[in-house]
C-alpha positions in Angstrom: 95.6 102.3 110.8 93.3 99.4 112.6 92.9 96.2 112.1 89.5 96.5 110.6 91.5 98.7 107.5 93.7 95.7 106.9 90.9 93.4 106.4 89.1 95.3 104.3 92.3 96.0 101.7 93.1 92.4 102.4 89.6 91.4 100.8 90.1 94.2 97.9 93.9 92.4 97.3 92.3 88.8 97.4 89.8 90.5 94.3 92.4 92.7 92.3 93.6 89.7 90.1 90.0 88.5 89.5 88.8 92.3 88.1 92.3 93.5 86.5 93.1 90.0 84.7 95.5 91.8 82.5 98.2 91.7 85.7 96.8 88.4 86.9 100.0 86.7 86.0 102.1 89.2 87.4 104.0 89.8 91.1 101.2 92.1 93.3 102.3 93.3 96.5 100.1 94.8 98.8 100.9 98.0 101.3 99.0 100.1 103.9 100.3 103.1 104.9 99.0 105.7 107.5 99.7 108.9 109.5 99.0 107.2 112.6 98.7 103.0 113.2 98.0 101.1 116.3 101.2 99.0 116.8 99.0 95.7 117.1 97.6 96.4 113.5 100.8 97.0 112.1 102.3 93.5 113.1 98.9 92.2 112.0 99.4 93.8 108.4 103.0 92.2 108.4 101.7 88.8 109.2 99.5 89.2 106.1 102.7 89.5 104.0 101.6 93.5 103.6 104.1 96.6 103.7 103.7 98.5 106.7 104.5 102.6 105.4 104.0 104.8 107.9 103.4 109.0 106.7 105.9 111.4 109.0 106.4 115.1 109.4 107.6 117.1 106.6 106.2 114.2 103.9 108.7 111.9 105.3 107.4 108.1 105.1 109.2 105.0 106.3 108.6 101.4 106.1 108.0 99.9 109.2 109.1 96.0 108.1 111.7 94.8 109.6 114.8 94.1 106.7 114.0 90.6 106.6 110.4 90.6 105.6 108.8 88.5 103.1 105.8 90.3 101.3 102.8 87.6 99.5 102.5 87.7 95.8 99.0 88.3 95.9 99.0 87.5 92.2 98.2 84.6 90.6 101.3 83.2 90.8 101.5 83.4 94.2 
């Protein structure tokens, strides 16, 4: 995961209300999730209120926020 990958799903999240109107009034939260992420991009990805899953061994995954994160409503009620 880089930086670069956040921005571009950022722009895709910013778009999703705007092109699937029928959950426009709902909650959206937005997640990346990786095999391998660059620790930088990860807190970058947090910063932008996204969930951070990273893909183990064995099809383990875990998310990589911390317990008291605060993911944005990228809907438009948030």
């Amino acid at each position: 995961l880089k930086a670069d990958h956040v921005k571009d799903f950022l722009e895709k999240m910013k778009d999703f209300p705007l092109f699937f109107r029928r959950y426009a009034k709902l909650n959206i939260y937005g997640a990346v999730a990786a095999l391998r992420t660059e620790q930088q991009s990860e807190r970058f990805a947090e910063k932008q209120g996204l969930f951070v899953i990273k893909i183990g061994g064995d099809g383990m995954t875990e998310i990589l926020n911390p317990p008291d994160f605060r993911a944005k409503n990228f809907g438009a009620e948030g």
